[in-house]
CHARMM-style PDB file with segment names, atoms N, HN, CA, C and O in Angstrom:
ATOM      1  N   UNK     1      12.910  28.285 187.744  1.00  0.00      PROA
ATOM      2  CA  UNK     1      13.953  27.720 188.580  1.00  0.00      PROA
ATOM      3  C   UNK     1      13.385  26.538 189.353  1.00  0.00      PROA
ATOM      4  O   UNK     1      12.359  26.557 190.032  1.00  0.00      PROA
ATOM      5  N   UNK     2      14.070  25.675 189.183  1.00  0.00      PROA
ATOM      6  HN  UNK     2      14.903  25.661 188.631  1.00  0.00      PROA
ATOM      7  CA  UNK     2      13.783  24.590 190.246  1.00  0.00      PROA
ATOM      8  C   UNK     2      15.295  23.875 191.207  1.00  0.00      PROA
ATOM      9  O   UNK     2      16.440  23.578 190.866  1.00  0.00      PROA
ATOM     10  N   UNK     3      14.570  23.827 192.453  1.00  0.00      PROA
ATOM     11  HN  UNK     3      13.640  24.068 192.730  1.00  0.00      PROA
ATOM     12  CA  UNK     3      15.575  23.519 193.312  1.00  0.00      PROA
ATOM     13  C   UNK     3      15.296  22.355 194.330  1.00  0.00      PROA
ATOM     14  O   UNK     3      14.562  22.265 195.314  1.00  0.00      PROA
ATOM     15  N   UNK     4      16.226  21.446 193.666  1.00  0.00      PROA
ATOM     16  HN  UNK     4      16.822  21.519 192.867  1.00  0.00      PROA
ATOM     17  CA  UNK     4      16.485  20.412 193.909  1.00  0.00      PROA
ATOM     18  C   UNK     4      17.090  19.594 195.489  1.00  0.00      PROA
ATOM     19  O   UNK     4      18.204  19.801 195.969  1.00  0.00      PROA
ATOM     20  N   UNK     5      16.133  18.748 196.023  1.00  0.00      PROA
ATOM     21  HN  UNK     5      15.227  18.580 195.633  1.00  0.00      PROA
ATOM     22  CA  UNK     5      17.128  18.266 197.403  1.00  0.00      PROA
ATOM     23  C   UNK     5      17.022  16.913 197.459  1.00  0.00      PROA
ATOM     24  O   UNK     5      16.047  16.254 197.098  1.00  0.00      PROA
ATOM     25  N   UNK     6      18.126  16.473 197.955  1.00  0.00      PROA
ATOM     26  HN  UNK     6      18.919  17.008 198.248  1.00  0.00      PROA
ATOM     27  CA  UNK     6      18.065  14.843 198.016  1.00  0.00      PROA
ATOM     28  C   UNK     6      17.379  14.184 199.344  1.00  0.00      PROA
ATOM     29  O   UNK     6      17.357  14.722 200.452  1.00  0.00      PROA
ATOM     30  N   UNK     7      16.859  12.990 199.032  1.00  0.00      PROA
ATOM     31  HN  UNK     7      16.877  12.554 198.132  1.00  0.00      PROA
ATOM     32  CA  UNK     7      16.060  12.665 200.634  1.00  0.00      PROA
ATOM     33  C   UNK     7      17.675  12.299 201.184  1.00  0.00      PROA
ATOM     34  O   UNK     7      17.730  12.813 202.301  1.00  0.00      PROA
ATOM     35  N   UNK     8      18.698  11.789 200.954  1.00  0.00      PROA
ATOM     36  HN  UNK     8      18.653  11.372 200.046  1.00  0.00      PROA
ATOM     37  CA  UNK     8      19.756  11.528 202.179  1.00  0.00      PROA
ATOM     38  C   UNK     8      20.011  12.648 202.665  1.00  0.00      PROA
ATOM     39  O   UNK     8      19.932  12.539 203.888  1.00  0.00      PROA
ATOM     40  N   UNK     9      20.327  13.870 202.317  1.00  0.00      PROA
ATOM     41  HN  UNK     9      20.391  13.958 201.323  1.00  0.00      PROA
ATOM     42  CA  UNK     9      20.519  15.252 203.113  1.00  0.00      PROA
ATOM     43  C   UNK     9      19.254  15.525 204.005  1.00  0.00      PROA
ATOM     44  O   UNK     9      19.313  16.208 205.028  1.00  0.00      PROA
ATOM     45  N   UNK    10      17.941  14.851 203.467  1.00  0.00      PROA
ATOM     46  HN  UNK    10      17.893  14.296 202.636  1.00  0.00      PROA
ATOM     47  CA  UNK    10      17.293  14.952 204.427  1.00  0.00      PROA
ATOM     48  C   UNK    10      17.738  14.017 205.424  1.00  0.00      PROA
ATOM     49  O   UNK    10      17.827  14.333 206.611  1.00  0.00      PROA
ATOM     50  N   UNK    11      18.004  12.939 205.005  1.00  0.00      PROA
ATOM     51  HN  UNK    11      17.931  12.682 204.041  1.00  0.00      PROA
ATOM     52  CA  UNK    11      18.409  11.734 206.580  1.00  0.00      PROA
ATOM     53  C   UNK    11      19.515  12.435 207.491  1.00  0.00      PROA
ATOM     54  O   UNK    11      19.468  12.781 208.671  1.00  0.00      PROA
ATOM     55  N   UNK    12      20.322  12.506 206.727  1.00  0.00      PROA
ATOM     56  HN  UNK    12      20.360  12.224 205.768  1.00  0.00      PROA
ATOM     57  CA  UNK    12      21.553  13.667 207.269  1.00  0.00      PROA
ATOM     58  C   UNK    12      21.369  14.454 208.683  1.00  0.00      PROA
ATOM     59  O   UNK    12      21.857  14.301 209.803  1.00  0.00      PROA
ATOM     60  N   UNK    13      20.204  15.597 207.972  1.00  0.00      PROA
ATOM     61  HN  UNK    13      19.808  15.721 207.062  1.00  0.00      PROA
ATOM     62  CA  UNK    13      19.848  16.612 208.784  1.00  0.00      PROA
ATOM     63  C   UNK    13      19.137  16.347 209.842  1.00  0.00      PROA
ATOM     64  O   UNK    13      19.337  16.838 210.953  1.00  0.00      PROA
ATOM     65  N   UNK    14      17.861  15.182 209.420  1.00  0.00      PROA
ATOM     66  HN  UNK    14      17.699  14.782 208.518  1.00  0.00      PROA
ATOM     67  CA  UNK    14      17.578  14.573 210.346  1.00  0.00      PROA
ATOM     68  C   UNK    14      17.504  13.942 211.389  1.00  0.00      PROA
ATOM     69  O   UNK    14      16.626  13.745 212.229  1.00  0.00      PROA
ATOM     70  N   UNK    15      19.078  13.483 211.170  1.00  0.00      PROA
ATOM     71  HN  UNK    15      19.792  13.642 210.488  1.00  0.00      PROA
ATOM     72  CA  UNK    15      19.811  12.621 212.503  1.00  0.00      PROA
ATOM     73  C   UNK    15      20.574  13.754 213.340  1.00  0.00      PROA
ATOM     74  O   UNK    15      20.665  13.680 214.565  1.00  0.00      PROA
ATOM     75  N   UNK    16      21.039  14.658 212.700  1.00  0.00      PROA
ATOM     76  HN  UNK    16      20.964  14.719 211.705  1.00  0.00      PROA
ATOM     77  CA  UNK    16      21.575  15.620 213.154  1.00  0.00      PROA
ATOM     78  C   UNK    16      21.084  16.458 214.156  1.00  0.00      PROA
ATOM     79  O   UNK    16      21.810  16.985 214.999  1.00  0.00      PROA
ATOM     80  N   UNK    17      19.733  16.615 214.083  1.00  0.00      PROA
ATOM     81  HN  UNK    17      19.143  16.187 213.398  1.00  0.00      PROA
ATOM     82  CA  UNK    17      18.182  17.580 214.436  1.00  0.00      PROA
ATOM     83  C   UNK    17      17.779  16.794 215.610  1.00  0.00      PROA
ATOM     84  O   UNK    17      17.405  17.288 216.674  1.00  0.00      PROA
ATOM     85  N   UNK    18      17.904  15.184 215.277  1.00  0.00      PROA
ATOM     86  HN  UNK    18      18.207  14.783 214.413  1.00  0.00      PROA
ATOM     87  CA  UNK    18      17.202  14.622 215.880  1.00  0.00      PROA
ATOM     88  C   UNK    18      15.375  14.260 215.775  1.00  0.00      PROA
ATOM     89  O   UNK    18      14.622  13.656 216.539  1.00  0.00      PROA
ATOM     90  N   UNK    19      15.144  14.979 214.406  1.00  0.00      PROA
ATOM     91  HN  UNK    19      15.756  15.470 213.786  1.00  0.00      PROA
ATOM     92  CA  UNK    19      13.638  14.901 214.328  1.00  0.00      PROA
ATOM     93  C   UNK    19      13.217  14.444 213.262  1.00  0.00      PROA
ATOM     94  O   UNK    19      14.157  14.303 212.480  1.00  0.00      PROA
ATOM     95  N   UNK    20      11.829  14.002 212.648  1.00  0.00      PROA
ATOM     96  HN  UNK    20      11.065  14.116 213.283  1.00  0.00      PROA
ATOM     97  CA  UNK    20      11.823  13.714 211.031  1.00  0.00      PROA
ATOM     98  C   UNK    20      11.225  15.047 210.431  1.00  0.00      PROA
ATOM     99  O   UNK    20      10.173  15.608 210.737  1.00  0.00      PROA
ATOM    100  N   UNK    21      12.606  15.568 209.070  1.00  0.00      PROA
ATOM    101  HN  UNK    21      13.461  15.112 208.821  1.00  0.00      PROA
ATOM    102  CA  UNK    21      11.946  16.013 208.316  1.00  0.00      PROA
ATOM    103  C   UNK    21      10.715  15.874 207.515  1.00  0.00      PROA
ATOM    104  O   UNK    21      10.186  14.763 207.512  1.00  0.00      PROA
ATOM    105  N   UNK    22      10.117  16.938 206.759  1.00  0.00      PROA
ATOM    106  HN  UNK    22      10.548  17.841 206.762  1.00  0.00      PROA
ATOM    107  CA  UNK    22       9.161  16.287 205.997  1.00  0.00      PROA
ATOM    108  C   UNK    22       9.724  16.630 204.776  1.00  0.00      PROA
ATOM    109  O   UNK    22      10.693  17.375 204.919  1.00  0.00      PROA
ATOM    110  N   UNK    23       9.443  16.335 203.554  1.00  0.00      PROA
ATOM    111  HN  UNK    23       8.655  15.730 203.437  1.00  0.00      PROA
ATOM    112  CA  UNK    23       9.842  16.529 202.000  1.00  0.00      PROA
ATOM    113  C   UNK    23       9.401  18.102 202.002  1.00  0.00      PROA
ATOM    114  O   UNK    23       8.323  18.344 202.544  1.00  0.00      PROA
ATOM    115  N   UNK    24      10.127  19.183 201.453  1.00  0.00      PROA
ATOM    116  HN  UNK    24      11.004  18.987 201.013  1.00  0.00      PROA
ATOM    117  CA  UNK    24       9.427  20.419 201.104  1.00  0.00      PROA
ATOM    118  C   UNK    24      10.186  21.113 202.855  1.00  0.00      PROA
ATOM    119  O   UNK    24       9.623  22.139 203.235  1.00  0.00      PROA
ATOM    120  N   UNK    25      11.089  20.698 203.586  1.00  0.00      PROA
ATOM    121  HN  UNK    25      11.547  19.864 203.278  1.00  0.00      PROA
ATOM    122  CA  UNK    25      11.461  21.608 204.703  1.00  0.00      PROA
ATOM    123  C   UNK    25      12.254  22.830 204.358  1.00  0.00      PROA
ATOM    124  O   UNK    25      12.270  23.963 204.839  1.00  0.00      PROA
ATOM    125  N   UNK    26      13.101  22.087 203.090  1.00  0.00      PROA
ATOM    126  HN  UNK    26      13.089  21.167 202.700  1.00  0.00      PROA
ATOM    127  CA  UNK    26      14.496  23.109 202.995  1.00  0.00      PROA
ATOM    128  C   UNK    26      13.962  24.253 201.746  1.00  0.00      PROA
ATOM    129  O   UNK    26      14.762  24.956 201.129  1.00  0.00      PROA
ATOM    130  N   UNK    27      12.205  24.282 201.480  1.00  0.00      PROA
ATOM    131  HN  UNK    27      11.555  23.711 201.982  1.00  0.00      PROA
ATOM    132  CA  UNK    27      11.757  25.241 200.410  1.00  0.00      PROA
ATOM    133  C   UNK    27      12.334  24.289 199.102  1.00  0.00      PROA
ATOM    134  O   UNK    27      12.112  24.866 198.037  1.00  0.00      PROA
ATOM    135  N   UNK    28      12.836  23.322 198.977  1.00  0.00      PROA
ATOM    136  HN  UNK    28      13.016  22.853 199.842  1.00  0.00      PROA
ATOM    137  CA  UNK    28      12.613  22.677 197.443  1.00  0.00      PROA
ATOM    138  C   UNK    28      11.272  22.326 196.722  1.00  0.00      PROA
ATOM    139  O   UNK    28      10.428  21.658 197.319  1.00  0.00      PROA
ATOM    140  N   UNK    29      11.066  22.771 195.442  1.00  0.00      PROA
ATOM    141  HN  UNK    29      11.752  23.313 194.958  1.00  0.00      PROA
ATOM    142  CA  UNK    29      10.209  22.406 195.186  1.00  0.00      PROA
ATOM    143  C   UNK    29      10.820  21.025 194.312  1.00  0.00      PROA
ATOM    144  O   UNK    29      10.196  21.064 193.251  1.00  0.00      PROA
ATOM    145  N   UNK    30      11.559  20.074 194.281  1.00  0.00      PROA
ATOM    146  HN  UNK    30      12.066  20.042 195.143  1.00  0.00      PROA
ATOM    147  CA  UNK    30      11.726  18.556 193.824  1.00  0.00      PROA
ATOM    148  C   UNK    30      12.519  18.048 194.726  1.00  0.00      PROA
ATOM    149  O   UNK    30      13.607  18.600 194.884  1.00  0.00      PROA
ATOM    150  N   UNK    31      12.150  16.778 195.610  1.00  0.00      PROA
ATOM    151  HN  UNK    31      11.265  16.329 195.482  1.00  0.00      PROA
ATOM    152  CA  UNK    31      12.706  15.895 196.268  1.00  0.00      PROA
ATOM    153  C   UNK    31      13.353  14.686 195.283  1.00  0.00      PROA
ATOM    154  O   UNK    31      12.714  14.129 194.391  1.00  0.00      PROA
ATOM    155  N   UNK    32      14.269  14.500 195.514  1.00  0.00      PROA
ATOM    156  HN  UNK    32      14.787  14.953 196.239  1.00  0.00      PROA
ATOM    157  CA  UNK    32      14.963  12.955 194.638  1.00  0.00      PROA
ATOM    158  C   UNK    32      15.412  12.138 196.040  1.00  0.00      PROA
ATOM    159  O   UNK    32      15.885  12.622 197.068  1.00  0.00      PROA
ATOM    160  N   UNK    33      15.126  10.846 195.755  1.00  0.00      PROA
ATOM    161  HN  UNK    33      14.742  10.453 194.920  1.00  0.00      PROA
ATOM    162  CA  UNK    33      15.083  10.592 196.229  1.00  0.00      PROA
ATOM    163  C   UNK    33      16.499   9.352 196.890  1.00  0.00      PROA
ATOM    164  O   UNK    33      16.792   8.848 197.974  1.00  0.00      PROA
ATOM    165  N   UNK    34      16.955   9.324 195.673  1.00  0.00      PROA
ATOM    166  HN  UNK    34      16.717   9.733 194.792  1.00  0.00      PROA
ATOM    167  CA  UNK    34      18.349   8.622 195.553  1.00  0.00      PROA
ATOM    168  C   UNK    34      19.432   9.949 195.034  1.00  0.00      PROA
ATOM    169  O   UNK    34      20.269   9.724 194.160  1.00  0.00      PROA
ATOM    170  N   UNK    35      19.330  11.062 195.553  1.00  0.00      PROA
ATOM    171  HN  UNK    35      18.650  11.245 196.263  1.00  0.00      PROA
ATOM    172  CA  UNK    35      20.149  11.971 195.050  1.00  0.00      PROA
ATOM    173  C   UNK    35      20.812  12.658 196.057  1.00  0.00      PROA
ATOM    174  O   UNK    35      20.340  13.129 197.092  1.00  0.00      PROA
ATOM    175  N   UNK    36      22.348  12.671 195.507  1.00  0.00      PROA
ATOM    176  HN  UNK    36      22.732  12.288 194.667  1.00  0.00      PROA
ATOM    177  CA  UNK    36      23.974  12.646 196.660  1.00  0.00      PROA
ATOM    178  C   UNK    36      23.951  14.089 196.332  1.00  0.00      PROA
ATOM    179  O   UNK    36      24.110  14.259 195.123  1.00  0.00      PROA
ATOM    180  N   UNK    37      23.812  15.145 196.979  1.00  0.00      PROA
ATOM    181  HN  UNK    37      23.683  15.007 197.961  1.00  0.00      PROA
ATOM    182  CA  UNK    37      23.763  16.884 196.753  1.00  0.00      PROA
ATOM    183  C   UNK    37      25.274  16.904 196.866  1.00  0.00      PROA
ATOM    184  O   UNK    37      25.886  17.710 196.166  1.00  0.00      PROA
ATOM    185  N   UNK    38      25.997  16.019 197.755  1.00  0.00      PROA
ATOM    186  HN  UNK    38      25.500  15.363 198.324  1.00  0.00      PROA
ATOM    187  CA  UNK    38      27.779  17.085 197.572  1.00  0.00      PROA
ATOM    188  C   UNK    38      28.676  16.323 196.292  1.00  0.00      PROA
ATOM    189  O   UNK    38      29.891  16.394 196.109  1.00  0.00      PROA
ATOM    190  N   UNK    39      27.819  15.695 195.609  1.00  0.00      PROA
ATOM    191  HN  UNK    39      26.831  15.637 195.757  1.00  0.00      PROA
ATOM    192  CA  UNK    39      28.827  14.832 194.551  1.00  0.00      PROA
ATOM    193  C   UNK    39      28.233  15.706 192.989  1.00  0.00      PROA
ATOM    194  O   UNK    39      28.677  15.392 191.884  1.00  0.00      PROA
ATOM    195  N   UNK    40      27.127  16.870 193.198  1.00  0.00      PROA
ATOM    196  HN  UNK    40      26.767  17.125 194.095  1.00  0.00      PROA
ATOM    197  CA  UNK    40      27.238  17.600 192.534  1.00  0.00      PROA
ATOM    198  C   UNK    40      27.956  18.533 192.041  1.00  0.00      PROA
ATOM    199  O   UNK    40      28.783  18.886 192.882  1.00  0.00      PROA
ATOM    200  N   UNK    41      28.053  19.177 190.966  1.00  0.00      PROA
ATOM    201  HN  UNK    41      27.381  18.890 190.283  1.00  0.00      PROA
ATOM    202  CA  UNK    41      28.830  20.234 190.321  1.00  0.00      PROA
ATOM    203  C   UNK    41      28.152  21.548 189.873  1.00  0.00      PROA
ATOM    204  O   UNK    41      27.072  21.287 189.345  1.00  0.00      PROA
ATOM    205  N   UNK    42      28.383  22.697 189.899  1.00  0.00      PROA
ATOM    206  HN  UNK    42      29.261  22.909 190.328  1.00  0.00      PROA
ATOM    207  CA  UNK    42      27.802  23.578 188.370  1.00  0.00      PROA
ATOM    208  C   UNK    42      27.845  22.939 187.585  1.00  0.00      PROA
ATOM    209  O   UNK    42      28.551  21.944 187.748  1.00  0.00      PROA
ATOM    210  N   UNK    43      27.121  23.107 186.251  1.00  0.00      PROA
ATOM    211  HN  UNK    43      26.548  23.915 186.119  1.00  0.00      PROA
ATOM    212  CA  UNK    43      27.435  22.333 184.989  1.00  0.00      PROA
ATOM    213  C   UNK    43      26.727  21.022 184.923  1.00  0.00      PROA
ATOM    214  O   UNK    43      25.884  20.892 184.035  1.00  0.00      PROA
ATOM    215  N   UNK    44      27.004  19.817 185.919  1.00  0.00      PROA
ATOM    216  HN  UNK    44      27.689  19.923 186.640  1.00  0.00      PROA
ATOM    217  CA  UNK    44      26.300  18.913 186.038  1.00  0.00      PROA
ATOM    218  C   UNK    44      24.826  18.941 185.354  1.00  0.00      PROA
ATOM    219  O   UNK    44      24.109  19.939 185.276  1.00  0.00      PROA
ATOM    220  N   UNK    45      24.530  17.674 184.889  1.00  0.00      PROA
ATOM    221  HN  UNK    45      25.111  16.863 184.952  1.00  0.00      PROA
ATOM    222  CA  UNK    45      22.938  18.091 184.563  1.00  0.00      PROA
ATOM    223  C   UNK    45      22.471  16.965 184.826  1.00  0.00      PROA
ATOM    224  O   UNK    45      23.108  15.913 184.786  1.00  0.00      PROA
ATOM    225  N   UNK    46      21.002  17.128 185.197  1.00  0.00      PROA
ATOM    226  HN  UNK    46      20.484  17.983 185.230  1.00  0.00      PROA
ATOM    227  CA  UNK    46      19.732  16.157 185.915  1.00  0.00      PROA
ATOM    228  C   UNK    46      18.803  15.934 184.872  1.00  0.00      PROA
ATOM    229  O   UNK    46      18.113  16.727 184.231  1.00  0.00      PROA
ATOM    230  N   UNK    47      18.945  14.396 184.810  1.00  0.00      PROA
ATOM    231  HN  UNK    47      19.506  13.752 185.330  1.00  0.00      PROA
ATOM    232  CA  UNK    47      17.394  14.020 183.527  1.00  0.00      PROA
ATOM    233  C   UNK    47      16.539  13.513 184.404  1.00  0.00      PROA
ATOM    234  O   UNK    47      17.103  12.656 185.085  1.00  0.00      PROA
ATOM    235  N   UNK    48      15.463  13.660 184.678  1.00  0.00      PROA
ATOM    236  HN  UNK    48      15.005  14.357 184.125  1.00  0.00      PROA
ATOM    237  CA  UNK    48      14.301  13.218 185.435  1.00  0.00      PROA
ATOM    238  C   UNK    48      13.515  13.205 184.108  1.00  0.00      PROA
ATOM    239  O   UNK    48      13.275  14.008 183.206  1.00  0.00      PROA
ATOM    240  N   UNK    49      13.243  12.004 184.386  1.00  0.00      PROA
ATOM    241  HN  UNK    49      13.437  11.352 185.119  1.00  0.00      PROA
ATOM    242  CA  UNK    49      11.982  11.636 183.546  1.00  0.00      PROA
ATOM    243  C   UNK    49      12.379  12.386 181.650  1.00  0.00      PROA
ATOM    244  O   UNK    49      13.447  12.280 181.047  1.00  0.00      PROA
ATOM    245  N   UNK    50      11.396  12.920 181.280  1.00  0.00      PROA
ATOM    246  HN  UNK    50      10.528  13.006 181.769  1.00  0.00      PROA
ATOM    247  CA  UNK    50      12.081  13.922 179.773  1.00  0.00      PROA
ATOM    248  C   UNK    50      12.486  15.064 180.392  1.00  0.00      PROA
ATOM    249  O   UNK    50      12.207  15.860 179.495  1.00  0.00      PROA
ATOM    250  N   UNK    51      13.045  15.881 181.474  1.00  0.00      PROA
ATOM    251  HN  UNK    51      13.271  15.235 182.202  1.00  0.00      PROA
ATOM    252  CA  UNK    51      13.298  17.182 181.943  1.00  0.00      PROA
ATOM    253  C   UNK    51      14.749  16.832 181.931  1.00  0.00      PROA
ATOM    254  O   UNK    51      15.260  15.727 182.117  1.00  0.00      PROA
ATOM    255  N   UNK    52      15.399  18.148 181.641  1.00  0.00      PROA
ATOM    256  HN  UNK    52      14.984  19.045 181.490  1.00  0.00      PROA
ATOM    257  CA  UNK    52      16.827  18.039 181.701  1.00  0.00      PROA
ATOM    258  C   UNK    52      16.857  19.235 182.523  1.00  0.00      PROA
ATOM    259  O   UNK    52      16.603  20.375 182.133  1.00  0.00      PROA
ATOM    260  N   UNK    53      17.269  18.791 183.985  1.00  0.00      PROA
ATOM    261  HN  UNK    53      17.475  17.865 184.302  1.00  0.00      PROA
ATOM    262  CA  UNK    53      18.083  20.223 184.589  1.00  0.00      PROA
ATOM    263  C   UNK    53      19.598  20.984 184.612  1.00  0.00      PROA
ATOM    264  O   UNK    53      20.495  20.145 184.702  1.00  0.00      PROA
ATOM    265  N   UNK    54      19.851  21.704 184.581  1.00  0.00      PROA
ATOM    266  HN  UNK    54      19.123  22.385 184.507  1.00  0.00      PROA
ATOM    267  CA  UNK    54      21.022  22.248 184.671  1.00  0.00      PROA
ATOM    268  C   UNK    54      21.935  22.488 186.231  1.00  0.00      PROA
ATOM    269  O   UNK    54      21.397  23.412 186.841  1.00  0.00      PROA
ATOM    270  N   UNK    55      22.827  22.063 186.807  1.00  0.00      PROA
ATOM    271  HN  UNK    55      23.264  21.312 186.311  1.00  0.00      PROA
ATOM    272  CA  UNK    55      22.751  22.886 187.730  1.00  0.00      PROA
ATOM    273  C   UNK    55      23.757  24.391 187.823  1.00  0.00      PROA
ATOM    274  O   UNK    55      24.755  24.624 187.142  1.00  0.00      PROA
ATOM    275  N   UNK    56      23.404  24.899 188.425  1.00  0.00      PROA
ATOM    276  HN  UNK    56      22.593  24.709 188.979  1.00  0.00      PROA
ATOM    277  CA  UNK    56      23.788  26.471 187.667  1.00  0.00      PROA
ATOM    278  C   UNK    56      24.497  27.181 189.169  1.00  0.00      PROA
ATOM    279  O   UNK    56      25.288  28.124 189.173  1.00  0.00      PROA
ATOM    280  N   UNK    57      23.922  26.369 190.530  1.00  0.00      PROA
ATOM    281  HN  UNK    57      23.280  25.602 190.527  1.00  0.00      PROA
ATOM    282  CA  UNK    57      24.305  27.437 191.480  1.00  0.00      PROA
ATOM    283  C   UNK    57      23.890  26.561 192.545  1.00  0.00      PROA
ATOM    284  O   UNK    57      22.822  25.950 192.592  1.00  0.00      PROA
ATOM    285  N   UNK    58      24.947  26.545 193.514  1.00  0.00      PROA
ATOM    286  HN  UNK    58      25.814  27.041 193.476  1.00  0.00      PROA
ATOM    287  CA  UNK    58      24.083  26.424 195.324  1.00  0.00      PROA
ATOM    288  C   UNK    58      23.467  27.413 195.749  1.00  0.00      PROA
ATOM    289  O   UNK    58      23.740  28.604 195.603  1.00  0.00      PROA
ATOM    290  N   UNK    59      21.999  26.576 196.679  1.00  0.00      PROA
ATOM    291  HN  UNK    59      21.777  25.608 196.798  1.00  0.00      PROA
ATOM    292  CA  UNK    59      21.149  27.453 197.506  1.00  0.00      PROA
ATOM    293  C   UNK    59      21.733  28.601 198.176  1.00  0.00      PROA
ATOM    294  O   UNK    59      22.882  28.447 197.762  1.00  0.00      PROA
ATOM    295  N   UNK    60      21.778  29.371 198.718  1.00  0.00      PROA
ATOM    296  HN  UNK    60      20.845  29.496 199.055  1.00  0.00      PROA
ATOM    297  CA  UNK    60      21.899  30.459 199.850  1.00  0.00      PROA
ATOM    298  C   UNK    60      20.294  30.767 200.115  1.00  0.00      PROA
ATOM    299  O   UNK    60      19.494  31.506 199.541  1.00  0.00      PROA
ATOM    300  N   UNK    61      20.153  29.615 201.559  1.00  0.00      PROA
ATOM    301  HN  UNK    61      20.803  29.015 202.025  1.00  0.00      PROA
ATOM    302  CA  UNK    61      18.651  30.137 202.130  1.00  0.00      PROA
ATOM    303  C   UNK    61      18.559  31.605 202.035  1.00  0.00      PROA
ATOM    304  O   UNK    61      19.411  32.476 201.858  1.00  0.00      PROA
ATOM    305  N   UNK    62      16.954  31.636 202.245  1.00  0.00      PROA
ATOM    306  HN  UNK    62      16.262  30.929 202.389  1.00  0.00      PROA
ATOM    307  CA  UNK    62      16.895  33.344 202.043  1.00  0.00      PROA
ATOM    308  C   UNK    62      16.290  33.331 203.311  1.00  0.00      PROA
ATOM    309  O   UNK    62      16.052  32.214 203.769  1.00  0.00      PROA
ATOM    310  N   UNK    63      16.051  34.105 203.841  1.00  0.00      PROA
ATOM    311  HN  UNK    63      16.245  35.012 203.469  1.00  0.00      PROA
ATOM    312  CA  UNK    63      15.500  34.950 205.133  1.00  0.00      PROA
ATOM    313  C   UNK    63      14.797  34.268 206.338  1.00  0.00      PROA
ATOM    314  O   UNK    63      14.956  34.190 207.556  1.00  0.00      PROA
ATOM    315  N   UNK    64      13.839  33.762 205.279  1.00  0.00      PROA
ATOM    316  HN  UNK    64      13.710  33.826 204.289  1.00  0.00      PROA
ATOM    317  CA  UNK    64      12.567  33.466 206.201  1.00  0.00      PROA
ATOM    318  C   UNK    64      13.141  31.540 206.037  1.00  0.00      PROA
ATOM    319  O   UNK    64      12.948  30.699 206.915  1.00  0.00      PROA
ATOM    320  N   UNK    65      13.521  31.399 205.304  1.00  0.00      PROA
ATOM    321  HN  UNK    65      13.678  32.083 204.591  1.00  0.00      PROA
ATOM    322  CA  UNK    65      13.787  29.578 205.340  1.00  0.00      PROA
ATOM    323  C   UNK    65      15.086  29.344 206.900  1.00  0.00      PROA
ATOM    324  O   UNK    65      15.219  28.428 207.712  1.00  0.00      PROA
ATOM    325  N   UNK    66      15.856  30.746 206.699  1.00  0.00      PROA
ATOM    326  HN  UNK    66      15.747  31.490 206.039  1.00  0.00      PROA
ATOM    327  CA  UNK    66      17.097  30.458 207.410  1.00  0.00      PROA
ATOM    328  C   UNK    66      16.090  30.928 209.116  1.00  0.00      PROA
ATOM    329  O   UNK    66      16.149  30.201 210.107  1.00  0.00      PROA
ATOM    330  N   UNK    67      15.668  31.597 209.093  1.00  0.00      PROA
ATOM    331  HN  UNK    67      15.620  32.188 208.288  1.00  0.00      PROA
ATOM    332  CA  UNK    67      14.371  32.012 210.684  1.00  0.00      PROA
ATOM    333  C   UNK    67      14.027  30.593 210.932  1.00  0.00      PROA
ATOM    334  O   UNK    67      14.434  30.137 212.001  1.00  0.00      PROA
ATOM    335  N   UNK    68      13.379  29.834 210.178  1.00  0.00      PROA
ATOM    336  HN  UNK    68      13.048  30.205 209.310  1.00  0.00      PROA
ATOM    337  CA  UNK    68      12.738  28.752 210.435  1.00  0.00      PROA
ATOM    338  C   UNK    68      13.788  27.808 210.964  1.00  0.00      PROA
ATOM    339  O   UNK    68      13.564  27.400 212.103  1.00  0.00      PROA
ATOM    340  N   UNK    69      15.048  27.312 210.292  1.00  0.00      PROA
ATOM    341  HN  UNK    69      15.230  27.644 209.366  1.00  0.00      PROA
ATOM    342  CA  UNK    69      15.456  26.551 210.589  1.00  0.00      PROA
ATOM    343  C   UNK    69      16.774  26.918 211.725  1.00  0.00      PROA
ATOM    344  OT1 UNK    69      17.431  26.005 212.224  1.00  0.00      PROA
TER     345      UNK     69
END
């Protein structure tokens, strides 16, 4: 599984927070960096480089990501 976040949701959150995120806050392991997270779909799919992702599902933080933030 890989889970995907865009750096503008980081700007987003950031302004929101008031603080700078760092890449890797929200537990993603791939940052994109020109990538719009609400203009996604299920189904949609991501070519990075030769990788084709699927997307299959939104996050639901788990436990310890949702404590932190």
């Amino acid at each position: 599984a890989v889970y995907v976040y865009g750096w503008p949701d980081y700007q987003h959150w950031s302004a929101l927070l008031g603080q700078d995120l760092a890449p890797g806050t929200f537990g993603e392991n791939l940052t994109v960096s020109d990538l719009e997270s609400a203009s996604l779909q299920i189904g949609d799919r991501l070519r990075i480089g030769e990788v084709l992702l699927d997307v299959t599902a939104p996050r639901i933080p788990c436990n310890t990501l949702a404590r932190r933030m």
